[in-house]
Short mmCIF file of the C-alpha atoms (twelve columns), coordinates in Angstrom:
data_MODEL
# 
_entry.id   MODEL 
# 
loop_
_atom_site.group_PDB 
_atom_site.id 
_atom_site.type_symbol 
_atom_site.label_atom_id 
_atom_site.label_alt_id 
_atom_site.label_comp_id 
_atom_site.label_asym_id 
_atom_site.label_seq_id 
_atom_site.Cartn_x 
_atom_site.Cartn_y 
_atom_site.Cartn_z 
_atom_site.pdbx_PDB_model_num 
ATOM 1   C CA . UNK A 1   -16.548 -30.353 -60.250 1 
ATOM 2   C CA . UNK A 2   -14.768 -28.681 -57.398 1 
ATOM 3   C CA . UNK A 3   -10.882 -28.440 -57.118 1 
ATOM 4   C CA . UNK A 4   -9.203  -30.920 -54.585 1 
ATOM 5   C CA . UNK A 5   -6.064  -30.843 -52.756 1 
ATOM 6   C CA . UNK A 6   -4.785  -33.871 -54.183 1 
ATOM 7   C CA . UNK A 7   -5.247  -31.755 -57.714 1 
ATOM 8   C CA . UNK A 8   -3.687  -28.862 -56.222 1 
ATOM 9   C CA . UNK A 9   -0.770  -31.011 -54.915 1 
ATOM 10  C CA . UNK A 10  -0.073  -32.305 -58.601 1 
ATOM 11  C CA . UNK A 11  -0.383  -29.039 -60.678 1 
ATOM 12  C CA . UNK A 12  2.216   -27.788 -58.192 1 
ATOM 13  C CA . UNK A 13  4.377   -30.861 -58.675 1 
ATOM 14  C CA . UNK A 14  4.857   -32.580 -54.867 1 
ATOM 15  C CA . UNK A 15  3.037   -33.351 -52.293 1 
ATOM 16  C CA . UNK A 16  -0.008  -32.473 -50.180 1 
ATOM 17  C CA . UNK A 17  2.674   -33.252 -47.318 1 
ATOM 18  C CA . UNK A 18  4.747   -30.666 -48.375 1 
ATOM 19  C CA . UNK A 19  2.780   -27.937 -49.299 1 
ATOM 20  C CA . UNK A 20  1.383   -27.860 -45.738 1 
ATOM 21  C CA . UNK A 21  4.710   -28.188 -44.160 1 
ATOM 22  C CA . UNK A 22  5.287   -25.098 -46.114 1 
ATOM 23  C CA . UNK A 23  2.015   -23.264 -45.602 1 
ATOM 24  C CA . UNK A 24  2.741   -23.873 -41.313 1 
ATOM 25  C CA . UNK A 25  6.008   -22.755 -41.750 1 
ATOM 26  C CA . UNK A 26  5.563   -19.690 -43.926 1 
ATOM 27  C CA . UNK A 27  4.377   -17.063 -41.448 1 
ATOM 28  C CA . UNK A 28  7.624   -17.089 -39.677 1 
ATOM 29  C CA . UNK A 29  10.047  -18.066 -43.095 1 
ATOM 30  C CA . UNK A 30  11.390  -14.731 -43.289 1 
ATOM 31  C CA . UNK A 31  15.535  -15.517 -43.907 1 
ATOM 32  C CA . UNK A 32  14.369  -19.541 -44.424 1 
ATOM 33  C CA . UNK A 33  11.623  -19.063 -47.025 1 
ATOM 34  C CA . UNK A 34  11.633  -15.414 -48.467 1 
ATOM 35  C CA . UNK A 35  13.752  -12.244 -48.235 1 
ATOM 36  C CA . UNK A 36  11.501  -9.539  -47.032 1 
ATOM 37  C CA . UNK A 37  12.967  -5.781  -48.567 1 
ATOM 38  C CA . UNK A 38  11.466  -2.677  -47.985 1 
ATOM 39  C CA . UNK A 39  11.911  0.159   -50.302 1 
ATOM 40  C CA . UNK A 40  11.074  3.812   -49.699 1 
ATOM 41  C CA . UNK A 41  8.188   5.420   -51.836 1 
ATOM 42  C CA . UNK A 42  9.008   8.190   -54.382 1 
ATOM 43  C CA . UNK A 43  5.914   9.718   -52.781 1 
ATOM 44  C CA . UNK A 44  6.640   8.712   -49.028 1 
ATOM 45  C CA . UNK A 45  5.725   5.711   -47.493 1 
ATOM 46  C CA . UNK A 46  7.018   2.280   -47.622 1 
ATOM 47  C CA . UNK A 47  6.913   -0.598  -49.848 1 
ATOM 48  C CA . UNK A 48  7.632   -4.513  -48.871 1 
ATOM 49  C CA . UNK A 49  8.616   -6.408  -51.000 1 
ATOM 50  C CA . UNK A 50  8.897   -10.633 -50.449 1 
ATOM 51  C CA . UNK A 51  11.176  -12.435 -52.849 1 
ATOM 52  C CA . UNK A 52  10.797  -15.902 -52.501 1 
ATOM 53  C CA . UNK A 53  13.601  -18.734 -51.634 1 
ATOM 54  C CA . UNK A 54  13.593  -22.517 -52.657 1 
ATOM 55  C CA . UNK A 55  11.626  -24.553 -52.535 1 
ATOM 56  C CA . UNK A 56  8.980   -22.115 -51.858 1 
ATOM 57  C CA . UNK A 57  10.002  -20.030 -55.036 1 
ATOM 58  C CA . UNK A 58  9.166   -22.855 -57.131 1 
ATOM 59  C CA . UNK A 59  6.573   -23.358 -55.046 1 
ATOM 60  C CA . UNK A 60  5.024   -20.226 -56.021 1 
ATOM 61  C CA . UNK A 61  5.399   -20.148 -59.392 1 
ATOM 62  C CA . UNK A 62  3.977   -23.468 -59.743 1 
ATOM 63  C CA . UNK A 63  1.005   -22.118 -58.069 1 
ATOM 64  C CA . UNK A 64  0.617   -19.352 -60.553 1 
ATOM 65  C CA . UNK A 65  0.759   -21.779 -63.645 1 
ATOM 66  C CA . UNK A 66  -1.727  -23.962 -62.206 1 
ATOM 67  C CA . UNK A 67  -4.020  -20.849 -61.337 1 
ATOM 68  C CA . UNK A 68  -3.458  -19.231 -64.777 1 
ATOM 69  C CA . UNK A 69  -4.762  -22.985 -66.551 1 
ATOM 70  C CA . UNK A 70  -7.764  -23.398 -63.932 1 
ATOM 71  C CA . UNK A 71  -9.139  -19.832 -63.514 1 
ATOM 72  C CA . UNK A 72  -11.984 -18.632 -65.738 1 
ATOM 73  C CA . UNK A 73  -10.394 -15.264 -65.595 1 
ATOM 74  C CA . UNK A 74  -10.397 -12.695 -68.606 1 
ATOM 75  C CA . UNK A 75  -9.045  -9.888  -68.222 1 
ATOM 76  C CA . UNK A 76  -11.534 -6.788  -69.165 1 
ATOM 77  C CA . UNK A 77  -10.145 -4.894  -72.164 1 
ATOM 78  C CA . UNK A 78  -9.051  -1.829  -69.575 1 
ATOM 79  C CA . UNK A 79  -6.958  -3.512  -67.508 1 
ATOM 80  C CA . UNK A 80  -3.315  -3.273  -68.835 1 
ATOM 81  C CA . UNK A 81  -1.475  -4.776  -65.985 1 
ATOM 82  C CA . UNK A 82  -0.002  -7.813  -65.778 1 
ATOM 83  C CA . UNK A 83  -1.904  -9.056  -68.746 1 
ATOM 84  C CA . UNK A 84  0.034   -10.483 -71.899 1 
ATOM 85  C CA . UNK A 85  0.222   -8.274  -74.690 1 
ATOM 86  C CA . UNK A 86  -0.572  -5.326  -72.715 1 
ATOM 87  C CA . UNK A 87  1.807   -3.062  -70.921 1 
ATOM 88  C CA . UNK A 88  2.714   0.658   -69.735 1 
ATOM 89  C CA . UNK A 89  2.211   2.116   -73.352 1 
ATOM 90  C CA . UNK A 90  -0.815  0.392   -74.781 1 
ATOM 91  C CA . UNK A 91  -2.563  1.781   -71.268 1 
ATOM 92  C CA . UNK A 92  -1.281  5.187   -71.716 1 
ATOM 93  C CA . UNK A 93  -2.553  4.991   -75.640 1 
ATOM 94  C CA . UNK A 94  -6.190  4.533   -74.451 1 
ATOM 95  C CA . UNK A 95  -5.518  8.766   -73.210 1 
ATOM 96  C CA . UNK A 96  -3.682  10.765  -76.242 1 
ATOM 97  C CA . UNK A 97  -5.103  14.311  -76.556 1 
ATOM 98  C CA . UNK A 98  -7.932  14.369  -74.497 1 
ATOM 99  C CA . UNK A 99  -9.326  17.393  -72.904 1 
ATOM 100 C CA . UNK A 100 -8.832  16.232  -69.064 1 
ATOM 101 C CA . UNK A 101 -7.136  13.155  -67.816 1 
ATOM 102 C CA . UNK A 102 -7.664  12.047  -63.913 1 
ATOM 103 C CA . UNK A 103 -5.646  9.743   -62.147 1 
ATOM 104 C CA . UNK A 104 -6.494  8.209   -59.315 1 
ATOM 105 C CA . UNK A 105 -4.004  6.032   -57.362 1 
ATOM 106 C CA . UNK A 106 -5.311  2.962   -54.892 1 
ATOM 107 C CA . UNK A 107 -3.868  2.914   -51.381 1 
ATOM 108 C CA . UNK A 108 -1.997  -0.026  -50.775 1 
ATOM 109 C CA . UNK A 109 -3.197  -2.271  -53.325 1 
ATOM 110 C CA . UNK A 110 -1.805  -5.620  -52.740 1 
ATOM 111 C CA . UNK A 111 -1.886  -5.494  -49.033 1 
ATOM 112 C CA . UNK A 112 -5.355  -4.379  -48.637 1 
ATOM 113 C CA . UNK A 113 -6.019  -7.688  -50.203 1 
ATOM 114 C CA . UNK A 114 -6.532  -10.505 -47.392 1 
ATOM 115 C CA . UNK A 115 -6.777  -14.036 -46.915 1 
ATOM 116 C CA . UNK A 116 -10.934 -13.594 -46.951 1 
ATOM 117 C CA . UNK A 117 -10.727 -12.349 -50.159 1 
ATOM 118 C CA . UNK A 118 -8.244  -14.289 -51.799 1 
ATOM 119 C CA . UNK A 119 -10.546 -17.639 -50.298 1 
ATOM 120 C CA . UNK A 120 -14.103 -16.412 -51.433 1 
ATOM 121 C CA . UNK A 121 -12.340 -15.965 -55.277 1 
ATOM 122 C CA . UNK A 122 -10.659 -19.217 -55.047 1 
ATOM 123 C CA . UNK A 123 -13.644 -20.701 -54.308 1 
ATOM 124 C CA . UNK A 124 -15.850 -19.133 -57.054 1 
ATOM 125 C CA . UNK A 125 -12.837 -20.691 -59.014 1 
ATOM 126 C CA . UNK A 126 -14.438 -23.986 -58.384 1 
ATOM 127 C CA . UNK A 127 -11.793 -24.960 -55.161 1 
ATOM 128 C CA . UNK A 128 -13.406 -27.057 -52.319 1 
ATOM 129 C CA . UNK A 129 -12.695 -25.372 -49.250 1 
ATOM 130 C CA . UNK A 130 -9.989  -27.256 -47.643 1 
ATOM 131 C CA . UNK A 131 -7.898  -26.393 -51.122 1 
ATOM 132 C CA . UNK A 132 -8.955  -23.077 -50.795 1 
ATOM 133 C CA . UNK A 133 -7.806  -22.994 -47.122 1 
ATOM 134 C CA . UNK A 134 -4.439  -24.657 -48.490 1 
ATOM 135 C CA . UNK A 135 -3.809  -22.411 -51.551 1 
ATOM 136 C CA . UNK A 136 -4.573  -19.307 -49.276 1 
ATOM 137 C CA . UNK A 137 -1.716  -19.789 -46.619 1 
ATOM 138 C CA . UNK A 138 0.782   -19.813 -49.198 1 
ATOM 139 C CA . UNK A 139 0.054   -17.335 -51.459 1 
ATOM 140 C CA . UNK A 140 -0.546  -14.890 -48.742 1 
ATOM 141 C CA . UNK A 141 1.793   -13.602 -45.613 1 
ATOM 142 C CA . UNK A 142 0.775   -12.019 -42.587 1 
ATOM 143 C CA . UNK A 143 -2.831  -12.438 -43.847 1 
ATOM 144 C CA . UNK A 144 -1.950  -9.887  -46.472 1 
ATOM 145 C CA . UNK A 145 -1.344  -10.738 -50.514 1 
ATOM 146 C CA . UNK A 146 2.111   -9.566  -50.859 1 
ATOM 147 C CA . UNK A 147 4.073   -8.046  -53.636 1 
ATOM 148 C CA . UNK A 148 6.778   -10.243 -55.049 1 
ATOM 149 C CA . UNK A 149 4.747   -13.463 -55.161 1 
ATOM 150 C CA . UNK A 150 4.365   -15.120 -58.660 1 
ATOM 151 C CA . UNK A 151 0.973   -15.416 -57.732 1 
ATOM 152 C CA . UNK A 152 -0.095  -12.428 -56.926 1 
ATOM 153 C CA . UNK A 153 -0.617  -10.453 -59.846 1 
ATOM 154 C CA . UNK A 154 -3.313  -12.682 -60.882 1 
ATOM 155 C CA . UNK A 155 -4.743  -12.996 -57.719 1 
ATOM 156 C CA . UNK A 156 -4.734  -8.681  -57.133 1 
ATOM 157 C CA . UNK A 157 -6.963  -8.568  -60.564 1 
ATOM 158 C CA . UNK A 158 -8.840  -11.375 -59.955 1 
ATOM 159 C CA . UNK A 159 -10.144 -9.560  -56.560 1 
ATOM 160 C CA . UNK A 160 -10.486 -6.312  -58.053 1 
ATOM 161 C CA . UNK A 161 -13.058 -7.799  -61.067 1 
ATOM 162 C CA . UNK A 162 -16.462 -6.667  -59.733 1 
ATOM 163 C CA . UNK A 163 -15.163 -3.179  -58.874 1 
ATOM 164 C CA . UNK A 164 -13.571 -3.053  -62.210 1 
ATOM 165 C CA . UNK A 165 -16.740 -3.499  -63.763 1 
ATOM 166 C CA . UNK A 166 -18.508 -1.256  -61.992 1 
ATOM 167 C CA . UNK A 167 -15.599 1.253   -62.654 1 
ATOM 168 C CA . UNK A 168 -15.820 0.320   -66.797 1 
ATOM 169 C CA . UNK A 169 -20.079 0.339   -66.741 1 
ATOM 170 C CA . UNK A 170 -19.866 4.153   -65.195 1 
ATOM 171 C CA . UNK A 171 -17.066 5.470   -67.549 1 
ATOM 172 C CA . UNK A 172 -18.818 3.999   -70.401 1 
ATOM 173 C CA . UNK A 173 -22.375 6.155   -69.228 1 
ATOM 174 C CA . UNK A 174 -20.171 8.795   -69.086 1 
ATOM 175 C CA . UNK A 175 -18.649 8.846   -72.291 1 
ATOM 176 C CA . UNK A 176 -14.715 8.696   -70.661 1 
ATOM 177 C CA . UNK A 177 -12.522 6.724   -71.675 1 
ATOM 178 C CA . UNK A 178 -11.368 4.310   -68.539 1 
ATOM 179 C CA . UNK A 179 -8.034  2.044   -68.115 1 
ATOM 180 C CA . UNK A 180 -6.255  0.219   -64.956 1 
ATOM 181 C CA . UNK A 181 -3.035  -0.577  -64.642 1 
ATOM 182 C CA . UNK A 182 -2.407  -2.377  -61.391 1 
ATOM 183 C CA . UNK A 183 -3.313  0.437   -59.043 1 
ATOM 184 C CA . UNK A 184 -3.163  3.468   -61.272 1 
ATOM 185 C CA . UNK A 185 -6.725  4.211   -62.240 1 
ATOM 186 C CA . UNK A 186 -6.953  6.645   -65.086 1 
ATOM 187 C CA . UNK A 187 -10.139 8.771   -66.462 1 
ATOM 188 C CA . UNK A 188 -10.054 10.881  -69.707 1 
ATOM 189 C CA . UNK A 189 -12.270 13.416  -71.481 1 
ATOM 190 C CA . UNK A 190 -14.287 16.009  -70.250 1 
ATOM 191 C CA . UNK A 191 -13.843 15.094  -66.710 1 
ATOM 192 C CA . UNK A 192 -15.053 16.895  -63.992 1 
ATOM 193 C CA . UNK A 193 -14.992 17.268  -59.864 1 
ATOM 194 C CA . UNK A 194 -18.124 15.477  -59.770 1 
ATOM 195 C CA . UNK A 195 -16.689 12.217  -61.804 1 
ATOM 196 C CA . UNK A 196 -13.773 11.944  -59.214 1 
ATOM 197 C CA . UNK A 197 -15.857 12.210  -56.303 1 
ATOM 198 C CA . UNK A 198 -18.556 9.411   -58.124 1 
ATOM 199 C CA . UNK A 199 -15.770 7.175   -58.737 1 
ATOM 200 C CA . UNK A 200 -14.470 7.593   -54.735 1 
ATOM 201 C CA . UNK A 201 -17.715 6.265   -53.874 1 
ATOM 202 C CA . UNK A 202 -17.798 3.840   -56.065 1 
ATOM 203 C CA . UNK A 203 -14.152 2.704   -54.881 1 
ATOM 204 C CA . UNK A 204 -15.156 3.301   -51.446 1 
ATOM 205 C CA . UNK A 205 -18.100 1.272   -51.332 1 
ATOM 206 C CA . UNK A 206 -16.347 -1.754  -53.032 1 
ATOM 207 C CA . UNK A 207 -13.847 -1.514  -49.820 1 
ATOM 208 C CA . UNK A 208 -10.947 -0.258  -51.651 1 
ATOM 209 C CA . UNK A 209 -9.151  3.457   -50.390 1 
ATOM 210 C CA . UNK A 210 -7.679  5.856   -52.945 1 
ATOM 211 C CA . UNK A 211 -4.714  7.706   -52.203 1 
ATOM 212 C CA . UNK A 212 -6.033  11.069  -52.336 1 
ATOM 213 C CA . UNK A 213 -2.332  12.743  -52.077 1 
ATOM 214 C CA . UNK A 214 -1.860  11.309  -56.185 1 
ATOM 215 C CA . UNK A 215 -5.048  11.844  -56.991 1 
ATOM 216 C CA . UNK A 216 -4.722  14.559  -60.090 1 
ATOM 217 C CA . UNK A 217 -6.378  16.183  -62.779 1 
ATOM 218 C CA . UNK A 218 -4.514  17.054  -65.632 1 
ATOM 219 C CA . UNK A 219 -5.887  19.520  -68.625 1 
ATOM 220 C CA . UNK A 220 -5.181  19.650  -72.083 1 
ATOM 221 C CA . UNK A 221 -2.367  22.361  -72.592 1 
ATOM 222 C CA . UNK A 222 -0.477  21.382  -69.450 1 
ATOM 223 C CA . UNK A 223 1.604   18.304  -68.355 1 
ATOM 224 C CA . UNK A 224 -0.579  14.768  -68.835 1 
ATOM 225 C CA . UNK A 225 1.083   11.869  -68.141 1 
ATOM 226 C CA . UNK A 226 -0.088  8.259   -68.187 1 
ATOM 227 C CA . UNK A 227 1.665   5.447   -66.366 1 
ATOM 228 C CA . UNK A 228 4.872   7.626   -66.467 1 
ATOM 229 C CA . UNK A 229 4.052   8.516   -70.537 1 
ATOM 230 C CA . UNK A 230 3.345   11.830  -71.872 1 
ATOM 231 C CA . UNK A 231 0.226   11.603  -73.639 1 
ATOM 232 C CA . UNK A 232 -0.545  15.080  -74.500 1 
ATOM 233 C CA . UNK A 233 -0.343  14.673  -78.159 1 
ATOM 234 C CA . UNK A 234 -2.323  12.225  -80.860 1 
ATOM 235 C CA . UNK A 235 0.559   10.581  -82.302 1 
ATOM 236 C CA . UNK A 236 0.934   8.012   -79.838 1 
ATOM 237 C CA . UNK A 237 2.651   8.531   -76.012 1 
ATOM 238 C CA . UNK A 238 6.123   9.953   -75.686 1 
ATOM 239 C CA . UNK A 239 8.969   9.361   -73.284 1 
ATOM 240 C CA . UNK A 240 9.381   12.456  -70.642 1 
ATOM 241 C CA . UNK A 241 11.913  14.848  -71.924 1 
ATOM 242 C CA . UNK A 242 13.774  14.694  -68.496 1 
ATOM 243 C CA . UNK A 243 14.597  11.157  -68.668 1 
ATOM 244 C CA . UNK A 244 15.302  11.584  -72.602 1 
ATOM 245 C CA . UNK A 245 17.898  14.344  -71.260 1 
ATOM 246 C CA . UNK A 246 19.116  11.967  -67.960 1 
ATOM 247 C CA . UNK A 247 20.172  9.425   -70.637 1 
ATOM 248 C CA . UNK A 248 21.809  11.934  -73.034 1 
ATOM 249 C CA . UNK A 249 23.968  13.141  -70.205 1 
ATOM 250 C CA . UNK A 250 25.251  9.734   -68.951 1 
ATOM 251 C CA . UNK A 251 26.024  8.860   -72.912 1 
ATOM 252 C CA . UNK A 252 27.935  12.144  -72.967 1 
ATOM 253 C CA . UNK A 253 29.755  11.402  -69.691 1 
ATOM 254 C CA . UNK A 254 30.719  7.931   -70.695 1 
ATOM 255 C CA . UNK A 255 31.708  9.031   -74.035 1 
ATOM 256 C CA . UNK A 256 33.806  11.406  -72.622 1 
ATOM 257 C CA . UNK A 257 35.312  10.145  -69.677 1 
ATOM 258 C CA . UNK A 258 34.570  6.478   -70.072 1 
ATOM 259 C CA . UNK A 259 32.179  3.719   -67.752 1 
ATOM 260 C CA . UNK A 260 34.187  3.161   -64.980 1 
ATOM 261 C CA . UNK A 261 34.719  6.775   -64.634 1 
ATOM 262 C CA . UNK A 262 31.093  7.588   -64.913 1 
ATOM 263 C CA . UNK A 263 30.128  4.893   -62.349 1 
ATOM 264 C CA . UNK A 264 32.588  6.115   -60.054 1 
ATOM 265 C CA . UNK A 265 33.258  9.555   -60.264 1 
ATOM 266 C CA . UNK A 266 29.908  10.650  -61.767 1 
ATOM 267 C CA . UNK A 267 27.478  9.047   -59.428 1 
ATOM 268 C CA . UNK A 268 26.756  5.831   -61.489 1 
ATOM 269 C CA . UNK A 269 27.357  3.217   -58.904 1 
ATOM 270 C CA . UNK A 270 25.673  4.854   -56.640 1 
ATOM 271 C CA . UNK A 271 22.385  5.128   -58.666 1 
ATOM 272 C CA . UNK A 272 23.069  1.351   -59.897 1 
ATOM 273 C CA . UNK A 273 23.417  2.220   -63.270 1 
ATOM 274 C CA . UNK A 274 24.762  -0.191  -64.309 1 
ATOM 275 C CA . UNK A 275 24.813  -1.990  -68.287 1 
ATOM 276 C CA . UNK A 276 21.931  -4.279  -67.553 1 
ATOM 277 C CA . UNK A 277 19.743  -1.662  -66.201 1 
ATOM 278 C CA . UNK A 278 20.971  1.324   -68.989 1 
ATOM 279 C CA . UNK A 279 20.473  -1.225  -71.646 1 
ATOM 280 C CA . UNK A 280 17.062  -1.853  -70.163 1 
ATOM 281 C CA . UNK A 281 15.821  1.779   -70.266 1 
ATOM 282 C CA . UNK A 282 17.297  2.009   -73.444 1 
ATOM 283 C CA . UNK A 283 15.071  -0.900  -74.773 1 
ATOM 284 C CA . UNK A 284 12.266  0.699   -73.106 1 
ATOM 285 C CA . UNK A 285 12.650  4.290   -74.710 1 
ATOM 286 C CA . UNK A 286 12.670  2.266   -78.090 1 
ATOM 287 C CA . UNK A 287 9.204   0.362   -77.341 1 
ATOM 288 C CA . UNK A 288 7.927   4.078   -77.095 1 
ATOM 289 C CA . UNK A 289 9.751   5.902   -79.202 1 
ATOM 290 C CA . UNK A 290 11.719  3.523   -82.129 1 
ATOM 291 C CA . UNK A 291 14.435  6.153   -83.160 1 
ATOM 292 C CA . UNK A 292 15.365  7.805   -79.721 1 
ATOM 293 C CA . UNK A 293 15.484  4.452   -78.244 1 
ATOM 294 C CA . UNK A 294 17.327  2.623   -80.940 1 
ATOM 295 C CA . UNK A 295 19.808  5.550   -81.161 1 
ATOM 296 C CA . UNK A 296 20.738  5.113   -77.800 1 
ATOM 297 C CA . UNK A 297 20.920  1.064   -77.750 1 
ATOM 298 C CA . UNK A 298 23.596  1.486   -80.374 1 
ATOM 299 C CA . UNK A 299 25.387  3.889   -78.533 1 
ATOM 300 C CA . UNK A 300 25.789  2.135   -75.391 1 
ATOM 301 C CA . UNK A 301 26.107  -0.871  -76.686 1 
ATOM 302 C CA . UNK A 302 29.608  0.896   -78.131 1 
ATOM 303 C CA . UNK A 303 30.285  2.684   -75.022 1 
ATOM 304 C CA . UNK A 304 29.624  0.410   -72.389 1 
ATOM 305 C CA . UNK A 305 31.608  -3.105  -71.660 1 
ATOM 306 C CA . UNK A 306 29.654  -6.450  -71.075 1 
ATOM 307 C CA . UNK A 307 30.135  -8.183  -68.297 1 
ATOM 308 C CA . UNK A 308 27.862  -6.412  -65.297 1 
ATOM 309 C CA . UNK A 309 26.577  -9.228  -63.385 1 
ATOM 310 C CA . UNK A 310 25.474  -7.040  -60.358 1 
ATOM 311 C CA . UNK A 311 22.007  -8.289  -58.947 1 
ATOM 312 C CA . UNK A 312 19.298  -5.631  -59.703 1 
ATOM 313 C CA . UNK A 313 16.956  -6.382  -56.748 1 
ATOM 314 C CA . UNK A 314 13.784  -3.648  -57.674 1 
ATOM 315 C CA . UNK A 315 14.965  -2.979  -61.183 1 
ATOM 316 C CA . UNK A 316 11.688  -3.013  -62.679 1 
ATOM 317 C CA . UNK A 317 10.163  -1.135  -59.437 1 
ATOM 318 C CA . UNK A 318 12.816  1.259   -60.300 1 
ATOM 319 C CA . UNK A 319 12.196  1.967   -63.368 1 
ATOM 320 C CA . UNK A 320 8.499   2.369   -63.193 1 
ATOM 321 C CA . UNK A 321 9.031   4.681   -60.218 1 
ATOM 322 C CA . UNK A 322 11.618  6.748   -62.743 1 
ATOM 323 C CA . UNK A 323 8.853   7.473   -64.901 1 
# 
């Protein structure tokens, strides 16, 4: 039984009325609609971001609950990104000790994704086509799937399902071990030239680009890191020593000089450090490594006052690009 509007309209909670009024309106929303930021690459480049407005942000999150109860979608056991229960660490665990690990980075990810796409998987969802045509227009802008959307995520892995199969079926016949996480494609064992250029092909004939500039291979012995973890070792992945050190240091400055010294004097407010976001790498450190982490959740939470309400626009962006 195919998927109607009238359905659509009352799993988002208003009217088919509306969500066209919306769907006309949101190429040009930009101020009225969404906020559209634009943050610089750690590796050059830029990345847009769209954060939603009312209604539309309700709108859009809405859409993703009524996508996440009327999708057939599992997620393959590789795929560690935006998928509950799964996460930076249990992706980089899938890669401890092994005797080569290759990343491979996808250009673009989300905005390589278009409105064609996005309305062929709806409609292998079981969505007639004008619902299709409906849902499309407002999960998409410019044409493009954009990052910031509560939809998106969903929508990025749903189109990515075939090639991530094909991806899983030729690590399994050769014996690597394979995971995803959003656009970070990872390889380990006793990789070679000849697996990097197999799995460009493979990428490359599904329609997707790699970023060749991130593209790396990393050998036992040297630096390996997985989604921003070290993973050189069997025990488990490890924090990198230099952010280990970078949150030392601002303990030690606030500790010695206090938090509104450190944020002013010692570069803090300019970096947006502030309690929210330390706390949050704190908590982070401890999902990865207990007694670092806790150590240094106890000490700031002695050392710095509540009471931050800044906006974090790009926190967790941040943080992922830290690592």
């Amino acid at each position: 039984m195919s998927f109607s509007v009238d359905q659509l309209a009352e799993q988002v909670g208003t009217s088919v009325e509306n969500l066209e009024f919306l769907s006309e309106h949101l190429p040009a929303g930009e101020g009225l609609l969404y906020v559209q930021r634009r943050h610089r690459k750690k590796h050059g480049g830029i990345r847009e971001v769209f954060e939603p407005k009312p209604p539309f942000n309700a709108v859009s999150k809405n859409l993703h609950r009524s996508f996440t109860s009327q999708f057939s979608y599992e997620a393959p056991d590789h795929v560690h990104g935006f998928v509950r229960g799964r996460s930076t660490i249990s992706n980089a665990s899938q890669h401890l000790a092994k005797k080569c690990v290759l990343r491979m980075d996808l250009e673009d990810f989300f905005p390589s994704i278009g409105a064609a796409t996005i309305r062929a998987s709806l409609r292998e969802q079981g969505f007639d086509e004008k619902a299709a045509e409906l849902a499309v227009s407002l999960v998409t802008i410019g044409g493009k799937l954009p990052i910031g959307l509560s939809t998106s995520p969903l929508l990025s892995n749903l189109a990515f399902l075939d090639t991530d199969r094909s991806l899983a079926a030729y690590a399994r016949s050769e014996g690597l071990s394979f995971t995803r996480y959003v656009d970070d494609l990872t390889f380990s064992g006793d990789v070679t030239d000849r697996h990097s250029t197999d799995i460009a092909r493979i990428l490359d004939d599904a329609g997707w680009s790699v970023n060749t500039r991130k593209t790396a291979f990393m050998r036992r012995g040297g630096p390996q890191y997985v989604t921003g973890l070290y993973v050189g070792e069997s025990d488990g992945p490890h924090i990198p020593r230099a952010l280990k050190r970078k949150m030392r240091w601002i303990l030690h400055v606030i500790s010695k000089f206090g938090y509104e010294a450190y944020m002013t004097d010692f570069g803090g407010e300019n970096e947006g450090m502030y309690r929210c976001r330390l706390l949050g790498w704190a908590c982070y450190i401890a999902a990865v490594e207990r007694d670092v982490g806790f150590s240094l959740l106890r000490e700031f939470d002695r050392l710095v006052p509540e009471g931050s309400d800044e906006e974090l626009h790009g926190y967790d962006e941040d943080l992922y690009d830290l690592l």
